[in-house]
MIDO-371003 format. One record per residue (C-alpha): residue number from 1; residue in three letters; z, x, y. Coordinates in pm, 1 decimal, always signed. Layout:
REM residues N
   guvex   balum         zz         xx         yy
     NUM     ALA          Z          X          Y
...
REM end
This chain:
REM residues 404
   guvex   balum         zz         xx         yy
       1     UNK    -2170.0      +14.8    +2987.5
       2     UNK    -1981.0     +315.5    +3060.8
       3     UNK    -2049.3     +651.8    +2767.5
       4     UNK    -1840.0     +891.2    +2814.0
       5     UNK    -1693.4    +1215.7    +2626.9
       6     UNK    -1300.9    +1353.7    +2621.6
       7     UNK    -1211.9    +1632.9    +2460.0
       8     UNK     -853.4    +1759.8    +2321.6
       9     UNK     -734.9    +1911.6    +2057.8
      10     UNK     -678.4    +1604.0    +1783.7
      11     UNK     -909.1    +1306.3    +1814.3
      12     UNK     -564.2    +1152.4    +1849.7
      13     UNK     -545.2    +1279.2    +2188.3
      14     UNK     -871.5    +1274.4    +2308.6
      15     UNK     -863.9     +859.7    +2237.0
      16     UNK     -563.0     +874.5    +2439.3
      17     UNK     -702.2     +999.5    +2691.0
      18     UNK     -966.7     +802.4    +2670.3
      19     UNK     -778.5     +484.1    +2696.2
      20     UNK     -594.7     +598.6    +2950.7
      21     UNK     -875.3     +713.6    +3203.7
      22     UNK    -1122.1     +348.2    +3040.0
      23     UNK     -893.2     +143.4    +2919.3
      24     UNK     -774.6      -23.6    +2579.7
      25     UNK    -1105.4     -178.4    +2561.4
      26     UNK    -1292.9     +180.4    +2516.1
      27     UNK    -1476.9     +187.4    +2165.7
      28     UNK    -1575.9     +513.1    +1926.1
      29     UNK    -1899.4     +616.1    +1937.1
      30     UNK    -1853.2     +967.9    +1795.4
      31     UNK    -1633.9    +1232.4    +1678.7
      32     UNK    -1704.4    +1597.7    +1636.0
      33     UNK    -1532.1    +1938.4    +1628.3
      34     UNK    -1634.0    +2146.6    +1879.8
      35     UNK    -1684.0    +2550.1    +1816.8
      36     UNK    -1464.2    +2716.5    +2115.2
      37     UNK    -1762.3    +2985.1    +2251.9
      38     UNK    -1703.0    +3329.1    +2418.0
      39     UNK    -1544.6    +3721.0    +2306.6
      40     UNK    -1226.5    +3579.2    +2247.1
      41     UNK    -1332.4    +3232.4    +2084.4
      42     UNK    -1124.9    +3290.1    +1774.7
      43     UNK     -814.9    +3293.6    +2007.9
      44     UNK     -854.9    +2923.6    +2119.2
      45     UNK     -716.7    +2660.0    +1967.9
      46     UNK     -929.7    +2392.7    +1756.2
      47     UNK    -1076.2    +2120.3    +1970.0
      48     UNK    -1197.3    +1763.7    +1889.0
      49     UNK    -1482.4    +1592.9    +2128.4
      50     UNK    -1459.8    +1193.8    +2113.1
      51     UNK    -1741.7     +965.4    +2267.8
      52     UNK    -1634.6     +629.4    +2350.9
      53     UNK    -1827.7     +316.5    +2510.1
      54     UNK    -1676.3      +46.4    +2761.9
      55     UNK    -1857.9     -254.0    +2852.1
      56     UNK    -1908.4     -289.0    +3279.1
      57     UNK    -2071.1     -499.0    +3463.7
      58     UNK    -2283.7     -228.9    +3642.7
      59     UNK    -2674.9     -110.3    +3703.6
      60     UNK    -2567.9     +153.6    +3477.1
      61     UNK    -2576.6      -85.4    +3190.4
      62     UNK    -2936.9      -90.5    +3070.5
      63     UNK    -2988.1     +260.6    +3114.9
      64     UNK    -2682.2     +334.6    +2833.2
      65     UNK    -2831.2      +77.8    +2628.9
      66     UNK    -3149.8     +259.3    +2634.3
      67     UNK    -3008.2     +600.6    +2591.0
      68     UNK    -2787.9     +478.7    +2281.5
      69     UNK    -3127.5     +294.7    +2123.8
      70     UNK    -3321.7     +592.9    +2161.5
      71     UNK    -3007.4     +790.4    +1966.4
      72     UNK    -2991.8     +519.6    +1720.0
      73     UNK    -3397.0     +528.3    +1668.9
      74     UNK    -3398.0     +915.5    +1678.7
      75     UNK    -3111.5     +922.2    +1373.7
      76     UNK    -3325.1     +675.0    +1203.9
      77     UNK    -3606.8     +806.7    +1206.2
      78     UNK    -3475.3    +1114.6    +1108.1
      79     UNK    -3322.9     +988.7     +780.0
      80     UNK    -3632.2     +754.9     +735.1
      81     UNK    -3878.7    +1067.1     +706.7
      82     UNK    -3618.2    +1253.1     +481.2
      83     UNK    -3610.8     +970.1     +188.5
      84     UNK    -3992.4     +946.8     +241.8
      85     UNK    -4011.0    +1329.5     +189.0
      86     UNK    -3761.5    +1335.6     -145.5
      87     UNK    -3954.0    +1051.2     -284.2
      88     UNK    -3778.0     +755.6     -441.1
      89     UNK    -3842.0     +650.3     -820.9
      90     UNK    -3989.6     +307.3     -922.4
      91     UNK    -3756.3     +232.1    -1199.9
      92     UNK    -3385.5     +290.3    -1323.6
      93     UNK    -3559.3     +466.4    -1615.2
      94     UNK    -3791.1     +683.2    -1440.7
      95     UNK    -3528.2     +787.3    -1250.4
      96     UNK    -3305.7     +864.9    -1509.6
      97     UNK    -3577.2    +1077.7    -1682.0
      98     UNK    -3590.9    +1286.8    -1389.5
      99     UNK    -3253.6    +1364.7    -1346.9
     100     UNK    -3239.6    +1429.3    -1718.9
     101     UNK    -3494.7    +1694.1    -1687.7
     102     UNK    -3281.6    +1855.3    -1434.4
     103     UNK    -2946.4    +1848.8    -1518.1
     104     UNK    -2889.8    +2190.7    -1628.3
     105     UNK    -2964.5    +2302.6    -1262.4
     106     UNK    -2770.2    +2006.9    -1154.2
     107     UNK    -2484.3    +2049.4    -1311.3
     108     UNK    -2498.1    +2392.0    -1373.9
     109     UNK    -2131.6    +2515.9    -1242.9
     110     UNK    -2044.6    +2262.8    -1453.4
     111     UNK    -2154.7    +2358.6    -1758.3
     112     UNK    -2055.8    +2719.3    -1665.2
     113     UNK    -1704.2    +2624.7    -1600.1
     114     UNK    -1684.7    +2435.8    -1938.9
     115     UNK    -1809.2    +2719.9    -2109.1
     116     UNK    -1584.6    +3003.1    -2016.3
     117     UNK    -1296.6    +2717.5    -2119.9
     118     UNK    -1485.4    +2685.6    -2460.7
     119     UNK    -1452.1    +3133.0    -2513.6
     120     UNK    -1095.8    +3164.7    -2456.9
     121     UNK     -942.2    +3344.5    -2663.0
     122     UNK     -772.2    +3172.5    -2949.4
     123     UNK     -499.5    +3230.6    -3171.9
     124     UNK     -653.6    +3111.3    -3477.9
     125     UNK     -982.8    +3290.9    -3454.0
     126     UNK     -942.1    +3448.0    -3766.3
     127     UNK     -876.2    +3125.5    -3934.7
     128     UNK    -1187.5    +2962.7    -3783.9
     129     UNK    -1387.6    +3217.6    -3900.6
     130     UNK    -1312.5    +3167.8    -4234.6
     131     UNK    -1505.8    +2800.6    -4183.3
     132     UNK    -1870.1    +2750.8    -4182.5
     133     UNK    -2091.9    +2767.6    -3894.7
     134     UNK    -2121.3    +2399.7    -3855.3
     135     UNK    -1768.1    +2283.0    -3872.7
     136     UNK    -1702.1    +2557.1    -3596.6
     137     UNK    -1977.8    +2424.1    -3377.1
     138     UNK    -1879.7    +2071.8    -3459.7
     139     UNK    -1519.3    +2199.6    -3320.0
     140     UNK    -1669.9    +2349.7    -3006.1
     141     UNK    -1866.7    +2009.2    -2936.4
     142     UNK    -1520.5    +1844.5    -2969.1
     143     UNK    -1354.7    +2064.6    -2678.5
     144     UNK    -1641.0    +2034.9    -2489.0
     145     UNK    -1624.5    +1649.2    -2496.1
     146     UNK    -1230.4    +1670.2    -2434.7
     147     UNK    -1283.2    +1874.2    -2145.6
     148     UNK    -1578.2    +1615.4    -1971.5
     149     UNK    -1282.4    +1371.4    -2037.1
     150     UNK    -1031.2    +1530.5    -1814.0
     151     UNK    -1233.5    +1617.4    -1552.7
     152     UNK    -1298.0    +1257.7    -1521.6
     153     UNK     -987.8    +1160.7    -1546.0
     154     UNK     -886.1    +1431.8    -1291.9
     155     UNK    -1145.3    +1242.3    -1051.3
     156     UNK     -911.5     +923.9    -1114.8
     157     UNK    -1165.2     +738.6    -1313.7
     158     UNK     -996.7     +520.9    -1533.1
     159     UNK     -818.6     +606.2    -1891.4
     160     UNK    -1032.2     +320.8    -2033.9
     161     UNK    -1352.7     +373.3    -1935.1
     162     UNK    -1372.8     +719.2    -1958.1
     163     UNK    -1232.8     +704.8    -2331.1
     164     UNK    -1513.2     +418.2    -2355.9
     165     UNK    -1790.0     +727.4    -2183.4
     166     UNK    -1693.2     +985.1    -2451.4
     167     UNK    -1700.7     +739.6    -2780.3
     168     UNK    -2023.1     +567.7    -2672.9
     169     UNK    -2152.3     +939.6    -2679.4
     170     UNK    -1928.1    +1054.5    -2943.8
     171     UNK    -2150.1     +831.4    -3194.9
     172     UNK    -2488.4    +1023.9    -3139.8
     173     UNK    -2343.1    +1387.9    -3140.6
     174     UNK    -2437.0    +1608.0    -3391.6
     175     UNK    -2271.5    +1903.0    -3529.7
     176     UNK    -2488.0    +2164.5    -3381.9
     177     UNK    -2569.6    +1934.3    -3055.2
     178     UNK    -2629.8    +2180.2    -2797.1
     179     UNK    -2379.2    +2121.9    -2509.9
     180     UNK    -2649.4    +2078.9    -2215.7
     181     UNK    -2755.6    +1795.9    -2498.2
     182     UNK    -2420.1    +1631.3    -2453.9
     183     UNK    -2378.2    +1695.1    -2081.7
     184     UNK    -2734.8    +1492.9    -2019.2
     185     UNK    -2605.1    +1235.6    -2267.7
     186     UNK    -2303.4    +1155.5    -2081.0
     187     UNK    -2493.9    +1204.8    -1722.7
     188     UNK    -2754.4     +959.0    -1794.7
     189     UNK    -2464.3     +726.3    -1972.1
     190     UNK    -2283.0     +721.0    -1642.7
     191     UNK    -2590.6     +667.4    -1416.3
     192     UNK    -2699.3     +326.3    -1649.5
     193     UNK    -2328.5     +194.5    -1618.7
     194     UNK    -2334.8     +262.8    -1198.0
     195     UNK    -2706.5      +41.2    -1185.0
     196     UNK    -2900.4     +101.2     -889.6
     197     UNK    -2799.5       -9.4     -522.8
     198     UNK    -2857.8     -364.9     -459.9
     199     UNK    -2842.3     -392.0      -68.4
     200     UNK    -2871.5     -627.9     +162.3
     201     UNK    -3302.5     -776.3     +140.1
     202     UNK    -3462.3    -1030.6     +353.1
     203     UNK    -3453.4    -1401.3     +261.5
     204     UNK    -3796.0    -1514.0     +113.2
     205     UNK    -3807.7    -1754.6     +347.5
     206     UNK    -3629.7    -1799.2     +724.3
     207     UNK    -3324.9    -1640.3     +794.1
     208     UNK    -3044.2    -1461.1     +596.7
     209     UNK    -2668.3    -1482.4     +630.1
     210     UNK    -2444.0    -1198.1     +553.5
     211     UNK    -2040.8    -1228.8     +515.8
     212     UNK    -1808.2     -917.0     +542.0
     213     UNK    -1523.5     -971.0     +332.2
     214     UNK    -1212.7     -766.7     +243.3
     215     UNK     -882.1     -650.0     +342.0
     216     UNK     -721.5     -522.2     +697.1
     217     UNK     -815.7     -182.9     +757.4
     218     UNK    -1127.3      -99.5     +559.1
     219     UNK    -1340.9      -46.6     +837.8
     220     UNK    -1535.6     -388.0     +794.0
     221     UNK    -1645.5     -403.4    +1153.3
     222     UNK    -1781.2      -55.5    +1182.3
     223     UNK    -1973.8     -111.5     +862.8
     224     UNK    -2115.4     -387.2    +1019.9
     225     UNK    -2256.2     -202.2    +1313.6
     226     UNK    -2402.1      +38.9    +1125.5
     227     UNK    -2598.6     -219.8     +905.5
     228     UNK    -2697.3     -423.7    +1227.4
     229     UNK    -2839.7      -78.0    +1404.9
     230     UNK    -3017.7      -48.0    +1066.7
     231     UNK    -3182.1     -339.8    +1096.6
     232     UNK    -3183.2     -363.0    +1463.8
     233     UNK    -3310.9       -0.7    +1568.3
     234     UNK    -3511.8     +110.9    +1230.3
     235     UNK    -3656.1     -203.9    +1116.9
     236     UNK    -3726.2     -419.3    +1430.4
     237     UNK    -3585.0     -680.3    +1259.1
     238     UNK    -3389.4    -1029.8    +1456.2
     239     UNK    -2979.1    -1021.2    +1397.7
     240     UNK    -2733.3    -1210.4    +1545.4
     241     UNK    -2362.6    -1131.2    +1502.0
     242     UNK    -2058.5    -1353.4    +1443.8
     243     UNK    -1650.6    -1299.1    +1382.6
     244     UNK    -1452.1    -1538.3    +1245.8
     245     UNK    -1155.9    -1315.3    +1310.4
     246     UNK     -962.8    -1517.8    +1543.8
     247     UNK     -657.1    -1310.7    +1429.4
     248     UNK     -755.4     -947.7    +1583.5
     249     UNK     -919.9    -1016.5    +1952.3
     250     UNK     -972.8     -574.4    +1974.7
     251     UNK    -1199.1     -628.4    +1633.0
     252     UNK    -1392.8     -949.9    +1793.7
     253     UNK    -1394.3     -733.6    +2123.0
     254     UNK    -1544.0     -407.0    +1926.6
     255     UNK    -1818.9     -582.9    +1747.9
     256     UNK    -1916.5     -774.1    +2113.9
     257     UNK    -1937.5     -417.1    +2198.1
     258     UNK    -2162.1     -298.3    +1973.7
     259     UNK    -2377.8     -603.0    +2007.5
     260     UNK    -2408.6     -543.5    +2349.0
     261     UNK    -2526.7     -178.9    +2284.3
     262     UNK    -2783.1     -352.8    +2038.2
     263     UNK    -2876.9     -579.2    +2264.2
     264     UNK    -2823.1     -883.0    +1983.7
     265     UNK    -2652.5    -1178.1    +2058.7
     266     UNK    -2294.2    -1258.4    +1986.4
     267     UNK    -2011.3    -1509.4    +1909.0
     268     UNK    -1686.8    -1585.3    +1794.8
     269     UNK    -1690.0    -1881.9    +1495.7
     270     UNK    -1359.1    -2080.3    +1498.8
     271     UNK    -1517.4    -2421.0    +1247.2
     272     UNK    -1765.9    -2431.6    +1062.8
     273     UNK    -1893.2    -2671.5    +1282.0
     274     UNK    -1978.1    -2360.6    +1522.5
     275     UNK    -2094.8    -2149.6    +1208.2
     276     UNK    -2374.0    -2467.6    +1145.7
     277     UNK    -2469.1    -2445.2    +1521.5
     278     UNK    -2533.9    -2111.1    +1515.4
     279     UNK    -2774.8    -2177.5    +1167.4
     280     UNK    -2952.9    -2417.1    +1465.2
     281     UNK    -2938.6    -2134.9    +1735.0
     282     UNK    -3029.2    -1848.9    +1584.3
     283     UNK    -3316.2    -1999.6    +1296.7
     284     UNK    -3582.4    -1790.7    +1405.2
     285     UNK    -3413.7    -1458.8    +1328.3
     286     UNK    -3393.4    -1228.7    +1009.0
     287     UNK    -3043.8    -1202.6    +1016.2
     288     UNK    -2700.1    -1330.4    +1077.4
     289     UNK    -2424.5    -1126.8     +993.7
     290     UNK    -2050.0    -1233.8    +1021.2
     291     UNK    -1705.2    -1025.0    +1007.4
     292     UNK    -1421.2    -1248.5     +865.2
     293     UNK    -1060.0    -1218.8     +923.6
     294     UNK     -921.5     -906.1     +740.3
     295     UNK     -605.3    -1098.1     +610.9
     296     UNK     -367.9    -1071.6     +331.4
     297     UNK     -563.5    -1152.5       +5.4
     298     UNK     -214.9    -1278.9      -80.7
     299     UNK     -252.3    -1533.0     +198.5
     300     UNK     -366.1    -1852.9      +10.1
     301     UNK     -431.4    -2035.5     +324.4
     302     UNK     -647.9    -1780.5     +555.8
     303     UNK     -827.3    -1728.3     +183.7
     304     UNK     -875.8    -2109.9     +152.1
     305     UNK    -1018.0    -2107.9     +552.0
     306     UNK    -1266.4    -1834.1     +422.6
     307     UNK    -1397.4    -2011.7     +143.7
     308     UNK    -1468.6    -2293.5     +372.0
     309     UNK    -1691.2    -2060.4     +626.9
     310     UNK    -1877.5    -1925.3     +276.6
     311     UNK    -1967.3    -2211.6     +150.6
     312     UNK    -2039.4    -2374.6     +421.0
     313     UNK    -2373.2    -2272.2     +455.1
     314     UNK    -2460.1    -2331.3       +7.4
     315     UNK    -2793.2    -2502.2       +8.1
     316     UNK    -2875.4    -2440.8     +357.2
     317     UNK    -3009.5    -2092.9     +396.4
     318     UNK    -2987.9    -1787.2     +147.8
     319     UNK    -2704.4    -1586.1     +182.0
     320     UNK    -2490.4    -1249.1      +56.7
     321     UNK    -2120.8    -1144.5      +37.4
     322     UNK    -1982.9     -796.4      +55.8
     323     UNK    -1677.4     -737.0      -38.3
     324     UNK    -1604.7     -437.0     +167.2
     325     UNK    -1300.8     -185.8      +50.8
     326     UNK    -1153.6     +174.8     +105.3
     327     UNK    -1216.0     +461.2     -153.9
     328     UNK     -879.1     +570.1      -99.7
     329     UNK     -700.2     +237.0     -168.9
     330     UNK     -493.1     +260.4     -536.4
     331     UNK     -704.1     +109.2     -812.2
     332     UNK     -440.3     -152.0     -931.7
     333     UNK     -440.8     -270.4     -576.6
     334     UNK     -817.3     -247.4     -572.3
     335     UNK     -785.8     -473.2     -883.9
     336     UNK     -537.8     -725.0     -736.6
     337     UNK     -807.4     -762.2     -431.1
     338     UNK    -1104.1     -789.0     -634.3
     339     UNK     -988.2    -1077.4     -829.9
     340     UNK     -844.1    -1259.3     -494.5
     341     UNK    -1186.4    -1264.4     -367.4
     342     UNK    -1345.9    -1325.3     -696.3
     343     UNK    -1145.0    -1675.3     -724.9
     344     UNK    -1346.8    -1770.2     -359.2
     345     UNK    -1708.6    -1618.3     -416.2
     346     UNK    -1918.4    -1383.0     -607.8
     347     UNK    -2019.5    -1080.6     -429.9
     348     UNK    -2117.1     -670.5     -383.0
     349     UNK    -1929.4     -387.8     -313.1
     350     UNK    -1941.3     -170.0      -35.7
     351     UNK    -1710.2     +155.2      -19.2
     352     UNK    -1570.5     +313.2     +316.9
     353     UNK    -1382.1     +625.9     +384.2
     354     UNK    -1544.6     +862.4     +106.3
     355     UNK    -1457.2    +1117.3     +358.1
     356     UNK    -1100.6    +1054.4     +369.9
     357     UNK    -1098.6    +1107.3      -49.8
     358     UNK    -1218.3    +1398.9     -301.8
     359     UNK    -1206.4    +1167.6     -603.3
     360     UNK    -1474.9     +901.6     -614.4
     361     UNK    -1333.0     +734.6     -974.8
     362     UNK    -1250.0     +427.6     -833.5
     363     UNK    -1631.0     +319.6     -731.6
     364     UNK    -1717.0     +330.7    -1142.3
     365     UNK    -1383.4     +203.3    -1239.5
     366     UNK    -1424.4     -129.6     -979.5
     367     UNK    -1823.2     -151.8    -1047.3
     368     UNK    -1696.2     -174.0    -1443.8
     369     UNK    -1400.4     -388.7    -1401.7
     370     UNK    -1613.9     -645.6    -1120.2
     371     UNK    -1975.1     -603.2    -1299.9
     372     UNK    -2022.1     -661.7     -956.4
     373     UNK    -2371.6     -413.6     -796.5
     374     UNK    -2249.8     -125.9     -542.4
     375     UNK    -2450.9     -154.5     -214.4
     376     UNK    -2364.8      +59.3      +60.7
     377     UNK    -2113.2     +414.0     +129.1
     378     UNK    -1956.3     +523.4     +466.4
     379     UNK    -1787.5     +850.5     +537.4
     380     UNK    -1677.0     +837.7     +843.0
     381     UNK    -1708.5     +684.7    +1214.6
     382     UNK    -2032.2     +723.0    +1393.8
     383     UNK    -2266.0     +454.8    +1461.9
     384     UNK    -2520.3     +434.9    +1346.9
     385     UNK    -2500.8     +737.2    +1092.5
     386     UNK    -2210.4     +780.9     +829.7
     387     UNK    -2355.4     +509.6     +613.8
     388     UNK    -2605.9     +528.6     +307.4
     389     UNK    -2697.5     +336.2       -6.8
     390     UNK    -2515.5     +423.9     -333.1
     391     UNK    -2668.8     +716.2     -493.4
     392     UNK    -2550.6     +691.4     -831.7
     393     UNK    -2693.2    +1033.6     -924.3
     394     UNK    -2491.0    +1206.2     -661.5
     395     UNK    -2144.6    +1012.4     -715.0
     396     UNK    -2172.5    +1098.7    -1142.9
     397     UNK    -2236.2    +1453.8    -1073.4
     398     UNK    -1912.5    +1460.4     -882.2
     399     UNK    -1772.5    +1266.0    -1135.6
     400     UNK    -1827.1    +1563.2    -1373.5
     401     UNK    -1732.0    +1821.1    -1175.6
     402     UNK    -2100.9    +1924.0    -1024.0
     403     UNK    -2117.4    +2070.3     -685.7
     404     UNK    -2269.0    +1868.7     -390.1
REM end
């Protein structure tokens, strides 16, 4: 296994170079800016450091497995000890409780911001003067409301819901309702309708199988390897990885690169036939986790092929689907794959790319319109980092406007 770095000044060219020095067969590891150093650093130009891997038959091999697993570990560990010291809650409620007690420091730029748009100056002051205090206050609460509408309609969460958001709260305001009351209201509101992250667990008995589902593009394969070093690296656990995309052979050839970095076993599943002998193979491990073909979901007969590999293990051995899709993707497309896949299998969501967007609407506007549970975020490339479970307190705060 060759590791190697190239530097340029896009990540464009630095692949490029890459590929051109390795190979087409080079895979992403990493990508970072790198800080130009020196008197005159703020005279060079901006420049991008890509690591890549290649597999090679070569002594060199188990020594870049080794320093890779001891990366991997490191990371792990690393984020392993930070959960521990945050804490995580028992319950939804207890959780919600929590962040209710906080909010105001939470979302405190948010309530600032909504504020000073509450004491502009209006041009029929004197007229609302003439009302009584609680029909002015009443008005106020009104504005306020209006305003936590926009701004989640400015994050592109949908007309519906977030019309559903403010009359579900609209029914317990009071006239003199405070607005940090209202902010909480609609914070905790949010947080119940996300649900907590329902990831991938161990079967209760024997082995597991995962499927990868979704459309070209979405970074299905990448996702993958992160979840397998999770489970590889972090959790000692047995995993064995399969493709059944026959249609891409650089996807097939990534993942038997990352598996080979893992040191797991791999294979590419043409039948189910193959699929059932791997169930035989690989029986003592924890898990099994398969990439399918990114197709069309328009494509009724690659969609009917996938239904056959899915249910081809029903009764067998316990298994989960993720349907696996980009935060940037349009919502009515989101819509029109959700309910391709639907037709074939129930399943959970995983969103990629929430680096590539600034509005997160679309993970509460597919979580309402599926009922299906979110699982797993990525934001970006790097293996085995750039993924985390679903933190529904963090996505609603951006929701509403709060600051990271």
């Amino acid at each position: 296994m060759i590791i190697k770095k190239f530097t340029a000044k896009t990540e464009k060219e630095a692949l490029e170079n890459a590929k051109k020095e390795l190979g087409d067969g080079v895979v992403v590891m990493n990508v970072r800016d790198v800080k130009a150093r020196g008197f005159f650093s703020f005279l060079k130009p901006h420049m991008t450091e890509v690591t890549v891997a290649l597999e090679e038959e070569s002594e060199r091999y188990t020594a870049a497995v080794s320093a890779i697993n001891s990366v991997i570990a490191s990371s792990q560990t690393k984020e392993k000890e930070a959960q521990a010291a945050k804490g995580a809650p028992d319950e939804p409620q207890e959780t919600v409780r929590k962040e209710s007690s906080a909010i105001e420091e939470k979302l405190d730029s948010l309530q600032s911001l909504l504020e000073q748009q509450l004491q502009k100056p209006d041009e029929d002051k004197e007229d609302k003067d003439s009302r009584d205090g609680a029909a002015k206050e009443e008005t106020e609460i009104d504005k306020f409301m209006k305003l936590l509408h926009d701004t989640m309609l400015n994050n592109e969460v949908d007309e519906k819901y977030a019309g559903e958001i403010i009359d579900e709260i609209a029914q317990i305001n009071k006239p003199n309702m405070p607005f940090d009351y209202a902010l909480a209201n609609i914070y905790q509101k949010m947080i119940l309708k996300f649900g907590m992250p329902n990831c991938i667990t161990p079967a209760s008995k024997g082995i597991k199988m995962v499927f990868f589902i979704g459309p070209t593009g979405v970074g299905k394969t990448t996702t993958i390897a992160k979840i397998a070093s999770i489970f590889r690296v972090d959790q000692k656990k047995k995993v064995a990885l399969l493709t059944a995309d026959t249609y891409r052979i650089a996807a097939a050839e990534q993942l038997r690169t990352y598996a080979n970095i893992l040191e797991v076993p791999f294979r590419i599943i043409y039948t189910v036939e193959e699929i059932e002998k791997a169930l035989e193979d690989f029986r003592d491990y924890d898990y099994i986790l398969v990439d399918t073909a990114g197709h069309s979901h328009q494509n009724s007969a690659q969609k009917e092929s996938m239904s056959n590999f899915i249910h081809s293990v029903d009764g067998k051995i316990e298994k989960e689907v993720y349907l696996v899709l980009s935060a940037t993707t349009k919502y009515r497309d989101l819509i029109s794959i959700a309910d391709a896949y639907k037709e074939m299998t129930d399943f959970k969501l995983i969103f990629t790319k929430l680096d590539e967007t600034t509005t997160l609407g679309n993970l509460l506007n597919l979580r309402l319109y599926t009922d299906a549970a979110l699982s797993y975020v990525t934001y970006g490339q790097n293996v085995p980092d750039d993924i985390e479970e679903f933190n529904p307190q963090k996505t609603v705060k951006k929701l509403l406007g709060g600051k990271d």
